[in-house]
C-alpha positions as CSV (number, residue, x, y, z in Angstrom):
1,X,0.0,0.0,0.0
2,X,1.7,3.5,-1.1
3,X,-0.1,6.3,1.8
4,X,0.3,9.8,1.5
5,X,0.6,11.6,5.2
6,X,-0.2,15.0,4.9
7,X,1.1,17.3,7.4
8,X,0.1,20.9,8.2
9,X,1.9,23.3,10.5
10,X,0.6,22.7,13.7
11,X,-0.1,18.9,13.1
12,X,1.1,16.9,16.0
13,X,0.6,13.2,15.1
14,X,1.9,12.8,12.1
15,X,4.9,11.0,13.6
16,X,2.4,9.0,15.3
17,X,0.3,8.2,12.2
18,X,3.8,7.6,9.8
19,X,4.2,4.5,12.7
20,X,1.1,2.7,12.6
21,X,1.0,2.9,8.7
22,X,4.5,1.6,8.6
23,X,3.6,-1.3,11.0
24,X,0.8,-2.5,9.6
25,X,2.5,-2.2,5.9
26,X,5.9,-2.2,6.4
27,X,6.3,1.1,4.4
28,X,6.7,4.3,5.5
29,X,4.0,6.7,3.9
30,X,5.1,9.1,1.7
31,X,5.4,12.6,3.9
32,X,3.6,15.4,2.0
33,X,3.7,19.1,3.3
34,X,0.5,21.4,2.9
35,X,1.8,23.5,0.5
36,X,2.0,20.8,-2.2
37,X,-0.1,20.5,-5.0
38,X,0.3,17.1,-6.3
39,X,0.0,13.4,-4.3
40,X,1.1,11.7,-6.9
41,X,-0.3,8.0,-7.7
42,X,-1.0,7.2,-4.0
43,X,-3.7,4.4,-2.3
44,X,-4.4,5.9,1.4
45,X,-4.5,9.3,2.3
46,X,-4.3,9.8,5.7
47,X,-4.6,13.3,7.7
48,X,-3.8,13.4,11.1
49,X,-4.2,15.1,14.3
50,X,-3.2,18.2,16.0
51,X,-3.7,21.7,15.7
52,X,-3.7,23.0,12.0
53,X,-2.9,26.6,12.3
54,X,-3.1,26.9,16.2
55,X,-6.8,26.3,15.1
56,X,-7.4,29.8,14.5
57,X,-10.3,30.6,12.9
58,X,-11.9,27.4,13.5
59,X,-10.5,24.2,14.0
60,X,-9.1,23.0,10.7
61,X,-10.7,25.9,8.4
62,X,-7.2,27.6,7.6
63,X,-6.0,24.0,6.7
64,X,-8.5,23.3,4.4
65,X,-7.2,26.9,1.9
66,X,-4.1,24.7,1.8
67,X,-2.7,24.0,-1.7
68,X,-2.6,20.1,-1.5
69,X,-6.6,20.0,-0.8
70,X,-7.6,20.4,-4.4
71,X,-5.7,16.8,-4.8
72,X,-7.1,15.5,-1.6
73,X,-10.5,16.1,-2.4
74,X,-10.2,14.8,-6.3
75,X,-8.4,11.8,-5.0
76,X,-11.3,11.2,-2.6
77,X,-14.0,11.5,-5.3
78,X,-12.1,9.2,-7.5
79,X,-11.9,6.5,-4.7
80,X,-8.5,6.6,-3.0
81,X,-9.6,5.7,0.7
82,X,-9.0,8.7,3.0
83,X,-8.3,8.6,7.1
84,X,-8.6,11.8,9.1
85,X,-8.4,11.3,12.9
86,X,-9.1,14.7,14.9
87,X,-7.6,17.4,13.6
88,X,-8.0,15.6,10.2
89,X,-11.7,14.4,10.8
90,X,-12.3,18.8,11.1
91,X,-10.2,19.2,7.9
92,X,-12.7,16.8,6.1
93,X,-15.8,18.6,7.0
94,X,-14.1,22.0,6.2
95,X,-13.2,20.5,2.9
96,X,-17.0,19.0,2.2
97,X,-15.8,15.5,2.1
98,X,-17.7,14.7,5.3
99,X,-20.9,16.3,6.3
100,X,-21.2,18.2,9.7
101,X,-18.7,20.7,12.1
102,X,-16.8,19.5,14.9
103,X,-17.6,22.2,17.7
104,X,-16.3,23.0,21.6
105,X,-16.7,20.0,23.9
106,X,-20.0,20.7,25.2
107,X,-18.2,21.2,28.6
108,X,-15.8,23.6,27.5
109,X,-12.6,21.6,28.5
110,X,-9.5,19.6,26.7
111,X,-10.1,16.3,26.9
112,X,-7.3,13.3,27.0
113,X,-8.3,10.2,27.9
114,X,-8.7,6.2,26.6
115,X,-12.6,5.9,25.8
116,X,-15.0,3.3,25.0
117,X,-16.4,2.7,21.7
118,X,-19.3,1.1,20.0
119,X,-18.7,-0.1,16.6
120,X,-21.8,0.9,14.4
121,X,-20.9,-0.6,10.9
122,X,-18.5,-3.1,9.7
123,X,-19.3,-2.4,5.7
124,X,-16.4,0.2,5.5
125,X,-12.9,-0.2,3.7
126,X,-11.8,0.7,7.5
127,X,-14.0,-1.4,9.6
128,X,-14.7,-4.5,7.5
129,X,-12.2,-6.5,10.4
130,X,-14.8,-4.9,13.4
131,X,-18.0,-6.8,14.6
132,X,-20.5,-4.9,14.3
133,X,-21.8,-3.9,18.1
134,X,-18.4,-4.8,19.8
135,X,-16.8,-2.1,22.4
136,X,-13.5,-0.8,21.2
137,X,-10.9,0.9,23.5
138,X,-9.2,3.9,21.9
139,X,-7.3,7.1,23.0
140,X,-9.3,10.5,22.7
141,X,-7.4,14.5,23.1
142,X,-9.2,17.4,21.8
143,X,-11.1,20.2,22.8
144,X,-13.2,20.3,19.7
145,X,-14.9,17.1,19.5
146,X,-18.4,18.0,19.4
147,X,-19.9,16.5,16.1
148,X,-23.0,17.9,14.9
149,X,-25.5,17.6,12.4
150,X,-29.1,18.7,11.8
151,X,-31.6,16.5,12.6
152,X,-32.5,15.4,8.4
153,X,-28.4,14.8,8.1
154,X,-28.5,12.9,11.4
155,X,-31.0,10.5,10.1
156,X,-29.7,10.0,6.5
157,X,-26.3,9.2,8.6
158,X,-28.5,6.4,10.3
159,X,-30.5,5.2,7.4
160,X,-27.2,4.7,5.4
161,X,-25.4,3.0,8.1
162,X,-22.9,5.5,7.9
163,X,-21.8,6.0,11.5
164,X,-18.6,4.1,11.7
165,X,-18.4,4.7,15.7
166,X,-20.5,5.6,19.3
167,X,-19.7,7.1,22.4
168,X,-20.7,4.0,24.6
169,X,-20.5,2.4,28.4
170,X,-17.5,-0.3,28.7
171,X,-21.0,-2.6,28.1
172,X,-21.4,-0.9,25.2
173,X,-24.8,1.0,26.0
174,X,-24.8,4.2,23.9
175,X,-25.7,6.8,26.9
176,X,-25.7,10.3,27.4
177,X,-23.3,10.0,30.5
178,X,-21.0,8.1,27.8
179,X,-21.3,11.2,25.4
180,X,-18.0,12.7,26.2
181,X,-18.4,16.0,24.1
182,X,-21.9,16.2,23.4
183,X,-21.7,15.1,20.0
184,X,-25.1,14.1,18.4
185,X,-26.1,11.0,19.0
186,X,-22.7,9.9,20.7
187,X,-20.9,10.1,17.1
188,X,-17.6,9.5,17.2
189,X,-16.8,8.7,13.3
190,X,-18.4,8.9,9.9
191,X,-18.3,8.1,6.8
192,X,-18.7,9.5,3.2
193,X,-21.4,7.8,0.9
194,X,-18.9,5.4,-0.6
195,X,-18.0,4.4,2.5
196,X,-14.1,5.4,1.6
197,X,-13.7,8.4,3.6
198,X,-13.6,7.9,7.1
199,X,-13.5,10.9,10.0
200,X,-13.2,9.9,13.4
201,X,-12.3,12.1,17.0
202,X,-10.6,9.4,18.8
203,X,-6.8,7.8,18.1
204,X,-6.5,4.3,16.2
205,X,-3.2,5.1,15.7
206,X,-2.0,5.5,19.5
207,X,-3.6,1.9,19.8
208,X,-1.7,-0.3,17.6
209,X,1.1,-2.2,20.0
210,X,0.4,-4.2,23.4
211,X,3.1,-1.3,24.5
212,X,0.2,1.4,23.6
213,X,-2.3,-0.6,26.0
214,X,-3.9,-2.5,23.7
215,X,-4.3,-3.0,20.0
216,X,-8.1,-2.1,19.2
217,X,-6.5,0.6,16.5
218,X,-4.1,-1.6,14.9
219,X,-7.6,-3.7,13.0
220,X,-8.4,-0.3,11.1
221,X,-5.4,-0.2,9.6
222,X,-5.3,-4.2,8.9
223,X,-8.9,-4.0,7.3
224,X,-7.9,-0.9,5.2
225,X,-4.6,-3.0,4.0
226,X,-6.8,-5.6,3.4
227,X,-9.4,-4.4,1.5
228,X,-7.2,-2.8,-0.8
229,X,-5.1,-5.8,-1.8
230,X,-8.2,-7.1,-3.1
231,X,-8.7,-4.3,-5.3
């Protein structure tokens, strides 16, 4: 698998992101800086988290005026599978290749912690290795987590199984007290219509190696690798 990792100034886990890719495919991703304009003939994009720009503005909307996104968004039409993880999952709304806005944590403070997750679908390039309704463990760190929709988007997420992950319990109950942002409907991924493009708050990447904690993140990775051999 040849992945693009695109780094913006103030992304953070890039280094982070350059690791799991290289463990999982035994390549290191090709590094591309913002201010590119061309990816190349590349089969993973992968954006990854931090703070874009100090997240002035809003988080991730000077990012997404950057000169590599025209590429990022053709290749994402085309196909090519795309990962954004926080930072990168608000770079993907900005850039209208995921619907909604990622806003303040409804209680107004940075949050870094591991967090339980439901897993909602398992017909995704990045979650075709996951079991539908099992509780993932994952790393979360950001203040602007808080995914919403309106109510018509919320449901055509539903109706279109498109909500890759939940908020949940460690039983896996999807519960207000288990929304840790206030995101609608405990949403903690999505996905694009072709099910290519995948935006998610939390940290698969810092959950690859028994040294990390545990491995939940390493199967996203493993699934993408997977589904594109077959391609």
């Amino acid at each position: 698998m040849k992945a693009a990792l695109i780094t913006f100034p103030g992304s953070n886990c890039d280094r982070d992101m350059a690791v799991a890719i290289k463990s999982v495919t035994g390549r290191d991703p090709i590094a591309v800086w913002h201010s590119e304009t061309a990816l190349g003939d590349v089969d993973f994009i992968a954006l990854p988290g931090g703070f874009s720009y100090g997240d002035y503005l809003r988080c991730g909307a000077i990012a997404a005026r950057s000169g590599i996104i025209p590429e990022i968004i053709r290749a994402g039409k085309r196909g090519v599978p795309i990962l954004g993880i926080c930072n990168g999952f608000q770079i993907l709304t900005e850039i209208g290749l995921l619907p909604g806005a990622l806003m303040r944590n409804a209680g107004l403070h940075f949050i870094c912690r591991d967090v339980p997750l439901r897993v909602e679908t398992s017909q995704s390039v990045f979650t075709g290795g996951y079991r539908t309704g099992s509780v993932v463990h994952m790393p979360v760190a950001h203040h602007d987590g808080n995914y919403f929709v309106d109510p018509d988007q919320q449901k055509r997420l539903d109706d279109e199984d498109r909500i890759a992950w939940r908020y949940c319990t460690k039983s896996g109950e999807v519960t207000p007290q288990a929304n840790i942002n206030g995101s609608v409907g405990n949403i903690a991924g999505v996905l694009n219509e072709s099910r290519t493009i995948l935006g998610m708050m939390p940290h698969p990447e810092r959950m690859i190696d028994p040294a990390h904690g545990g491995t939940d993140g390493r199967l996203l990775f493993e699934s993408a690798l997977s589904m594109l051999a077959t391609l």
